[in-house]
C-alpha positions as CSV (number, residue, x, y, z in Angstrom):
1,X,44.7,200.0,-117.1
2,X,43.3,203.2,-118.0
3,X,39.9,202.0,-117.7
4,X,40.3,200.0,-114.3
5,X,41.9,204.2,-113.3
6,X,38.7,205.8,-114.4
7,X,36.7,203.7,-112.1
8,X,38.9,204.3,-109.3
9,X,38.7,208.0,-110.5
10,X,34.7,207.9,-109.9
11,X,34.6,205.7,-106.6
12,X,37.4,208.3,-105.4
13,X,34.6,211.2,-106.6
14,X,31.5,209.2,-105.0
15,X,33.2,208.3,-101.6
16,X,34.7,211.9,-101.6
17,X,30.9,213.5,-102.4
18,X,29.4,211.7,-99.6
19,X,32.0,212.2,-97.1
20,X,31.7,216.1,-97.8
21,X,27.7,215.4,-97.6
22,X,28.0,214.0,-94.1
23,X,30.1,216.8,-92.8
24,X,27.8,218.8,-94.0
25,X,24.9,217.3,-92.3
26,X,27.0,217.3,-88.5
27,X,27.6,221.1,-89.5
28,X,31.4,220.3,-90.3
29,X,31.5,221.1,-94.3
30,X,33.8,223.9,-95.1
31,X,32.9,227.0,-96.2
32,X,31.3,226.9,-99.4
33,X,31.5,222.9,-100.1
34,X,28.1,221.6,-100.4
35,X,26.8,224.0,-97.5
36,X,23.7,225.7,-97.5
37,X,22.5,228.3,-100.0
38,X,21.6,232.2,-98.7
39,X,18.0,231.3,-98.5
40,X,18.0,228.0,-97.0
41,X,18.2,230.3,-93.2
42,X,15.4,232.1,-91.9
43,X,13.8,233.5,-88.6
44,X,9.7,232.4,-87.9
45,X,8.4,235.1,-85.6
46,X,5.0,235.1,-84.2
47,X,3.0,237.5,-82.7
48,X,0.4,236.2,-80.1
49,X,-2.2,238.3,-77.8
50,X,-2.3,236.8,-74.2
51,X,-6.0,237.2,-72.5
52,X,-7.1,234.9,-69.3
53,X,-10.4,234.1,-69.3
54,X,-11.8,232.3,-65.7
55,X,-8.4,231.6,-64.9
56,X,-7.0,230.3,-68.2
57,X,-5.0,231.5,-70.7
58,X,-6.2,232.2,-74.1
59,X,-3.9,233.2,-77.0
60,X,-4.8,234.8,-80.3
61,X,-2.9,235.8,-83.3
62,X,-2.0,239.4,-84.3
63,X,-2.1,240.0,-87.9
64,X,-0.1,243.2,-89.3
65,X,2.6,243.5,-86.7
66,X,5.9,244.5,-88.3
67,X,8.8,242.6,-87.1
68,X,12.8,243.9,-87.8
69,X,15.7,241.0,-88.3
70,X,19.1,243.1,-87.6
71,X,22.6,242.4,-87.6
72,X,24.3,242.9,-83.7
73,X,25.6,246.2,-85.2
74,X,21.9,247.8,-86.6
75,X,22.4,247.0,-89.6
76,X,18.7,246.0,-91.3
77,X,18.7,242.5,-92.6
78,X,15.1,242.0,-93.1
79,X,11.7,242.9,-92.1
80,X,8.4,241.3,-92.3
81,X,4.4,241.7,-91.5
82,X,2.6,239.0,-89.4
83,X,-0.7,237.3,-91.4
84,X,-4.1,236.0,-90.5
85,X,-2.1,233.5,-88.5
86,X,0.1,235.9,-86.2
87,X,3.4,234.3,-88.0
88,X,6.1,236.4,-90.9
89,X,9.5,234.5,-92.0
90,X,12.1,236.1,-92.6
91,X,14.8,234.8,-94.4
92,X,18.8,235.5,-93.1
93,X,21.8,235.0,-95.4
94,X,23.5,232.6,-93.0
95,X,23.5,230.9,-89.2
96,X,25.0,234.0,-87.5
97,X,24.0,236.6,-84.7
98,X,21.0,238.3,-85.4
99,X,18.6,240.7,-83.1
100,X,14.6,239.9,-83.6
101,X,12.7,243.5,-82.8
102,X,8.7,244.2,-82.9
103,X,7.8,247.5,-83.8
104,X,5.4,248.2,-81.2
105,X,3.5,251.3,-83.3
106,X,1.9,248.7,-85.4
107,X,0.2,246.8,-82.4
108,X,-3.5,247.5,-82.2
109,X,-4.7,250.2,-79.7
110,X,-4.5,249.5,-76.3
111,X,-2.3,246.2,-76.9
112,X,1.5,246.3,-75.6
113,X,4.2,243.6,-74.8
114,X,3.8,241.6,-71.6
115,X,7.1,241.8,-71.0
116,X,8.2,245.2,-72.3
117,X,11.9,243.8,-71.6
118,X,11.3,241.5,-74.5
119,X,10.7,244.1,-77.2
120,X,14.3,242.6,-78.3
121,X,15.4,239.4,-78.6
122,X,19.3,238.2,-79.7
123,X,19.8,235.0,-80.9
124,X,23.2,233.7,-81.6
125,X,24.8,231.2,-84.6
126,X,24.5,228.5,-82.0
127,X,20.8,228.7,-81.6
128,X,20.4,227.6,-85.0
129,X,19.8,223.8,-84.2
130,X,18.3,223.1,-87.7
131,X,17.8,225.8,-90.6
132,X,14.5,227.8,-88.9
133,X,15.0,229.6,-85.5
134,X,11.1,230.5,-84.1
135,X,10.8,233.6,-81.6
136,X,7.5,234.5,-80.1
137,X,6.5,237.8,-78.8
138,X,3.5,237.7,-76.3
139,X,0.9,240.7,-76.3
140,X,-1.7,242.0,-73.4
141,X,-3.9,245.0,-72.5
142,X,-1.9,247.7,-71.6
143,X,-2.3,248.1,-68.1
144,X,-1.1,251.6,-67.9
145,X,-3.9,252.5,-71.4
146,X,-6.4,254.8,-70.5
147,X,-5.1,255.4,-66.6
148,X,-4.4,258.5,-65.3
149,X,-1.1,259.9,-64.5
150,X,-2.1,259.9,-60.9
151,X,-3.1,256.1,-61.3
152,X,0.1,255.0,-63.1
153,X,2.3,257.0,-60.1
154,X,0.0,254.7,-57.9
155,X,0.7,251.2,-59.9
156,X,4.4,252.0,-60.6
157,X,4.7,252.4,-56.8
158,X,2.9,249.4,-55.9
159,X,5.5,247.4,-57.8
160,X,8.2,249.0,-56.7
161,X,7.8,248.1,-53.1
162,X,7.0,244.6,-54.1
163,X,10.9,244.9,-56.4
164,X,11.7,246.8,-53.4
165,X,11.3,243.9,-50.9
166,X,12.8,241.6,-52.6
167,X,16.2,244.0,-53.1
168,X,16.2,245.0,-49.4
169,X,15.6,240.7,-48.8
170,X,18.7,240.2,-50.7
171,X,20.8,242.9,-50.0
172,X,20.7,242.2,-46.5
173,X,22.6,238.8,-46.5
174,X,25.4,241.3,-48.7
175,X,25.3,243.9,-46.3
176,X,25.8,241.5,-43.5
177,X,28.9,239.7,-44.8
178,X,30.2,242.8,-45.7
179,X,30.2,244.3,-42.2
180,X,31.3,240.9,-40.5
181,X,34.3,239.9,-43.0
182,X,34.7,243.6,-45.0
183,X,34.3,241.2,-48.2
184,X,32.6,242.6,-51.2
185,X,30.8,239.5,-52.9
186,X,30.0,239.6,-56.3
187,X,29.1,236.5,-56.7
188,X,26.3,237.1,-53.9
189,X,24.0,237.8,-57.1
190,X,24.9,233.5,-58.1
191,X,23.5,232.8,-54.7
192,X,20.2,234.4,-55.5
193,X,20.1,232.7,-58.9
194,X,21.0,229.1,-57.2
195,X,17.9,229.8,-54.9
196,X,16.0,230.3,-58.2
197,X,17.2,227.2,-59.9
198,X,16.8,225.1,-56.7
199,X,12.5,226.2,-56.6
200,X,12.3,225.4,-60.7
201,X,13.7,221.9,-59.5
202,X,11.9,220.9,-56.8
203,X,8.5,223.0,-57.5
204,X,8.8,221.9,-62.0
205,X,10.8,219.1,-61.8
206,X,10.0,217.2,-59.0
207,X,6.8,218.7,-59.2
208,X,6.5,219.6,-55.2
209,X,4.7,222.4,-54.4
210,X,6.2,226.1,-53.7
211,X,4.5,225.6,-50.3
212,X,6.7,222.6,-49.2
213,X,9.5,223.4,-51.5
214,X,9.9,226.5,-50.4
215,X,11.6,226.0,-47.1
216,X,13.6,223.4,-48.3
217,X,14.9,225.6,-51.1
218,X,15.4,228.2,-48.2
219,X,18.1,225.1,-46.4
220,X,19.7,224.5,-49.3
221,X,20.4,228.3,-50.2
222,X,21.9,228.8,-46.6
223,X,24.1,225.4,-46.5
224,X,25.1,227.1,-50.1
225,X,26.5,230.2,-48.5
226,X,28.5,228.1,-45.9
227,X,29.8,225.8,-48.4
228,X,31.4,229.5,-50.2
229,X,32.6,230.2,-47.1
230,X,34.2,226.7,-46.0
231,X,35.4,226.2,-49.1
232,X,36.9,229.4,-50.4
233,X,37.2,232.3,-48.4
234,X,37.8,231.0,-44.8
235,X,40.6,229.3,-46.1
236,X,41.7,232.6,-48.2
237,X,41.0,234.5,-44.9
238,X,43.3,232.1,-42.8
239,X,45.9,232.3,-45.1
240,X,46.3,235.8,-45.1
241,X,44.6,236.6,-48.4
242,X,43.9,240.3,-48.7
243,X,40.7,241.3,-48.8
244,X,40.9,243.3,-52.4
245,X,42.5,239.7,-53.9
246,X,39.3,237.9,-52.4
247,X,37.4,240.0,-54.3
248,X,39.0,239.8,-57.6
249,X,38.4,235.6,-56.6
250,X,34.2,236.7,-55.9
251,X,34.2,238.2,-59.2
252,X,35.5,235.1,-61.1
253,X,33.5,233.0,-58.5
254,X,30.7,234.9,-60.4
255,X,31.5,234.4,-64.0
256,X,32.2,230.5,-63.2
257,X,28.4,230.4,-61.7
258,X,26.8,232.0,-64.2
259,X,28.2,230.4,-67.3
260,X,27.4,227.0,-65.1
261,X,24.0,228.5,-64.5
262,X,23.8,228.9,-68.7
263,X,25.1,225.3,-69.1
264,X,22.6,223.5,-66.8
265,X,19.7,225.6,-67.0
266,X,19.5,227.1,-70.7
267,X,19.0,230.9,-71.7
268,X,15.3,231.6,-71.8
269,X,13.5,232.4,-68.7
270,X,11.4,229.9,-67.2
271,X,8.2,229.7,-65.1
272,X,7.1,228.1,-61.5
273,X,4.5,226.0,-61.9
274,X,2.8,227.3,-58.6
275,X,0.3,230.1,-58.6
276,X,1.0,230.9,-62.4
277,X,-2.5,231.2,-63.3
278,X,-3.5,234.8,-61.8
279,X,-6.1,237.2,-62.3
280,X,-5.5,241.0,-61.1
281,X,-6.9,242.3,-58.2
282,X,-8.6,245.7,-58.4
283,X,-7.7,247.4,-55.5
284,X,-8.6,251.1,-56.1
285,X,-6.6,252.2,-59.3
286,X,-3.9,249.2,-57.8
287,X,-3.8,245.9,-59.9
288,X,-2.5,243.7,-57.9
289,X,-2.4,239.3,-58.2
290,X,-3.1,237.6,-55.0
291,X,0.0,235.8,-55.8
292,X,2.1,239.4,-55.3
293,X,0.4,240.7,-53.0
294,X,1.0,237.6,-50.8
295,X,4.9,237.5,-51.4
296,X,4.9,241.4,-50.5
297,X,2.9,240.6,-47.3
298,X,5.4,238.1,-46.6
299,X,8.4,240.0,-47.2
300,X,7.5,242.6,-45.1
301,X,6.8,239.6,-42.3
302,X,10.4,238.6,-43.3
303,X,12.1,242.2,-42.9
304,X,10.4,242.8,-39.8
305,X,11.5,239.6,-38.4
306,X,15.4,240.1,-39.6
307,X,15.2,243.8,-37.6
308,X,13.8,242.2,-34.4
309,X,16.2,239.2,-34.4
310,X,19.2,241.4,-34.8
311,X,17.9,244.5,-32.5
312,X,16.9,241.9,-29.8
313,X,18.2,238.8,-29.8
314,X,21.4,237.9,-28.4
315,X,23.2,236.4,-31.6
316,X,21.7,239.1,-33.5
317,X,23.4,241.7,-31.1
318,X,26.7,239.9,-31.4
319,X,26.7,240.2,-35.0
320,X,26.0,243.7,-35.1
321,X,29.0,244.1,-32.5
322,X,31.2,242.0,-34.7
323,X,30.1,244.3,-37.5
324,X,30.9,247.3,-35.4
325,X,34.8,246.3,-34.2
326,X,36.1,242.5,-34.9
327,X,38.9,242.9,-32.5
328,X,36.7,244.2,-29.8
329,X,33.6,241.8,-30.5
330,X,36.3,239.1,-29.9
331,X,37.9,240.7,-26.8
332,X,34.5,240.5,-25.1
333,X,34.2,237.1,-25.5
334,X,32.2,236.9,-29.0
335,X,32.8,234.0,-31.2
336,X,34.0,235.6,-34.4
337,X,34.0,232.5,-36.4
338,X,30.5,231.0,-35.2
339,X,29.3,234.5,-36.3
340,X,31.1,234.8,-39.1
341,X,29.7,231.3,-40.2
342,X,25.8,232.2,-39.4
343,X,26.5,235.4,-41.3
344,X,27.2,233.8,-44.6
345,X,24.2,230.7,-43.9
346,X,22.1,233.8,-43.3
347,X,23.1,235.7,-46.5
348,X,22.5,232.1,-48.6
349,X,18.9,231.5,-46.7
350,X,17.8,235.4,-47.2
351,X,18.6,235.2,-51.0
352,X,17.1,232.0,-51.6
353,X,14.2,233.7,-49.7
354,X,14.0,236.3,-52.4
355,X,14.7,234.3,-55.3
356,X,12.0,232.4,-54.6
357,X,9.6,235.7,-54.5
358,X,11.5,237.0,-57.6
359,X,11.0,233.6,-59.3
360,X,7.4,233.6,-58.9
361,X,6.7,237.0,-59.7
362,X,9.6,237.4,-62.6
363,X,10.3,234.3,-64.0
364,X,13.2,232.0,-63.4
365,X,16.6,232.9,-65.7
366,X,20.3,231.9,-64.9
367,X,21.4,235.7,-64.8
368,X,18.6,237.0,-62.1
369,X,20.5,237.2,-59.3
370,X,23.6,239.1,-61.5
371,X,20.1,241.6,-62.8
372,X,19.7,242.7,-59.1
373,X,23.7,242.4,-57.9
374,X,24.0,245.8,-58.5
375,X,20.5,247.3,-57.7
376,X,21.8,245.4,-54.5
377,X,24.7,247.7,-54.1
378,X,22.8,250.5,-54.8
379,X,20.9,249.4,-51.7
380,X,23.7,248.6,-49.4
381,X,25.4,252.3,-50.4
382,X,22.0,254.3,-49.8
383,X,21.4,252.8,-46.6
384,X,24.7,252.3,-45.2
385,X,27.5,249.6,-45.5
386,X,27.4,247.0,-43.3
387,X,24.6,248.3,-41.5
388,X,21.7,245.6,-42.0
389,X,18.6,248.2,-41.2
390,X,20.7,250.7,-44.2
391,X,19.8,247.4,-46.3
392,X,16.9,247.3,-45.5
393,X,16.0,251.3,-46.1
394,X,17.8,251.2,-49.0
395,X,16.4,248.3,-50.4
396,X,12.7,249.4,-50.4
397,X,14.2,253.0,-51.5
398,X,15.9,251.8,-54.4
399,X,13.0,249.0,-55.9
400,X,10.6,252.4,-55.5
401,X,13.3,254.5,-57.2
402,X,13.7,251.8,-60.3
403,X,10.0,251.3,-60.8
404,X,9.0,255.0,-60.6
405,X,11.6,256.2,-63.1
406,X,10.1,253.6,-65.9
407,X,7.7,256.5,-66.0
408,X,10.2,258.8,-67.5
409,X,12.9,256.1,-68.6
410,X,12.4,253.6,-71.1
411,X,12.0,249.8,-69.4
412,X,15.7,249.2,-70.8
413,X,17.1,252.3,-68.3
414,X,14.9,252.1,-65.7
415,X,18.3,250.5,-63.4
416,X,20.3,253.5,-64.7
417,X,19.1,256.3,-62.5
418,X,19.3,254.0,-59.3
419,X,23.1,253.5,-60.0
420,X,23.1,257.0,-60.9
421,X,22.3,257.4,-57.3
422,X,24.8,255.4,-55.9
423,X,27.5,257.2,-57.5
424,X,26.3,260.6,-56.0
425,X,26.2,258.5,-52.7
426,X,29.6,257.6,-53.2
427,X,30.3,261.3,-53.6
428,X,28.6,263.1,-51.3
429,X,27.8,261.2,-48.2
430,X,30.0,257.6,-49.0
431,X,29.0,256.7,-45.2
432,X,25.5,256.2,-46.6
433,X,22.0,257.0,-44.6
434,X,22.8,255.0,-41.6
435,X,26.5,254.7,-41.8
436,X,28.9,256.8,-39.3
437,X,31.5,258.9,-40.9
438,X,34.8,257.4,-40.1
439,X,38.3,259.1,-39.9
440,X,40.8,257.2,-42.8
441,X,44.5,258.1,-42.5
């Protein structure tokens, strides 16, 4: 009896030992049962130095970089120095938050990140797939080392009419709905970022390239804005929705994208396979790709066009009555809803337009249209609301304003002085550049 127990006692003990294994191996164990010891964790970081060489890229390790493992709060966890091979571990206590940092004093002369937005990287618990969670910080020349302060001005102004373009592009479709409907969209910044998603698709993906994509992405970013508007806020509009409760609906409508956005797409940034491959132009102290300087040609094309069609054409003059007086617009015999209905096909087609620009030049990310939302604003505010040519002024004024003031401003705060400007808009002259003062009360 006792014997036949003792058996049952150790099959009990055997299946309970690889039951807890199991969970373990699913990632279900509880806490401290059989689960992994402090040092079975670690981060691989590796440092590489980008060159291209006749159009190719060549990558090379950097040995004695110093990279920093810290907690979300600052607190130091670890720290390591790269070897011969560009690559340091650096072990972690468990599968938690963590924020990967390269201490950019210890790069060799002359070197600096290629993106200096990634001098940072946060990882979360849930990026730790298996036990090792790689990061990879890429290296160039320092395009600004050795320039003069006369040639940096010059560069930093160069790319801030290309970011610039690309605002003003965008902000137009917002400034637009705005002055047909008085709707504040916030989620206008998910309709850049579907543009985005829509080239990786067709021009990765599918493998079609930008050229022929391009338009089609265009299509699909206006039918996008009149799907918003069919399916949301006509039908709020009809109903009698307030306009302040439509917005409170744009800014969930955002949040609802954008964690869609993460779900399908991923966190990292990603790149167009079109024109990826680009060596600088030197145009005087100007570096420039023919790939940039292409998209900046054609967003000046684009802007141009937009002023003409709504300064000359006849729809274009009925949406710029309908953003002057609704109730009159429609007393004349203007179709409010047809215009109301182009405006928002418009707004989709204009910031597929320039995610497609932004893609190529920046990357593709689920959270690049909400980056620019409220440089957008910014722009809109400057120029004017619901004046289209204000969005387009303040657009180009505000890309130029961002990219100038990383001379001063660390990459991290170079927004923060163009919505610095938009509250002293707000302040002092809320009407905006182009805006008429209006009587309230």
């Amino acid at each position: 009896m006792w014997g036949s127990s003792s058996k049952i006692r150790k099959l009990a003990m055997k299946t309970l030992l690889f039951l807890t294994t199991a969970l373990t191996v699913v990632g279900f164990a509880p806490a401290g049962s059989f689960a992994a010891t402090d040092s079975d964790y670690s981060i691989i970081a590796s440092v590489q130095n980008q060159t291209l060489v006749d159009g190719s890229t060549s990558r090379t390790p950097l040995e004695g970089v110093t990279i920093k493992v810290t907690k979300v709060d600052g607190a130091l966890v670890g720290q390591a120095v790269t070897t011969a091979d560009g690559l340091c571990t650096i072990p972690v206590p468990s599968r938690d938050d963590y924020v990967i940092e390269i201490d950019l004093s210890t790069l060799p002369d002359g070197l600096t990140l290629i993106d200096a937005d990634k001098q940072k990287v946060a990882i979360n618990r849930e990026l730790f797939t298996t036990n090792t969670k790689r990061v990879t910080f890429f290296t160039g020349r320092g395009a600004d080392a050795g320039a003069s302060t006369a040639e940096r001005i010059l560069q930093r102004l160069s790319d801030g009419i290309r970011l610039g373009l690309i605002i003003a592009m965008c902000a137009v479709g917002l400034s637009l709905v705005f002055g047909t409907t008085g709707l504040t969209n916030f989620a206008h910044g998910e309709m850049v970022t579907f543009g985005g998603m829509m080239a990786f698709f067709l021009n990765v993906n599918l493998e079609i390239p930008i050229l022929i994509s391009g338009p089609v992405v265009i299509l699909l970013g206006g039918l996008f804005g009149l799907l918003l508007n069919w399916g949301i806020f006509a039908r709020l509009t009809k109903r009698g929705i307030g306009l302040i409760s439509q917005l409170v609906v744009t800014v969930g409508l955002s949040i609802m994208l954008r964690n869609i956005y993460l779900f399908q797409f991923g966190g990292r940034t990603k790149q167009l396979s079109s024109y990826s491959k680009q060596v600088n132009l030197e145009i005087g102290p100007i570096g420039i790709t023919p790939r940039d300087l292409t998209t900046a040609i054609l967003g000046i094309i684009v802007l141009i066009s937009i002023a003409l069609f709504l300064q000359r054409s006849r729809l274009g003059k009925a949406i710029r009555a309908v953003s002057d007086n609704v109730q009159l617009a429609s007393a004349t015999g203007i179709d409010t809803r047809k215009v109301i209905k182009f405006v928002w096909f418009a707004g989709g087609a204009l910031a597929a337009t320039g995610a497609i620009f932004r893609g190529l030049d920046e990357q593709v990310s689920f959270s690049m249209g909400s980056d620019l939302i409220f440089l957008m604003f910014a722009a809109i505010t400057l120029g004017g609301l619901g004046s289209a040519f204000g969005a387009l002024i303040g657009g180009v004024f505000i890309g130029i304003f961002v990219e100038m003031s990383s001379l001063y401003f660390p990459s991290e705060l170079k927004a923060a002085p163009a919505l610095f400007i938009l509250i002293v808009v707000l302040i002092f002259r809320p009407q905006g550049i182009l805006g008429k003062s209006q009587r309230v009360g």
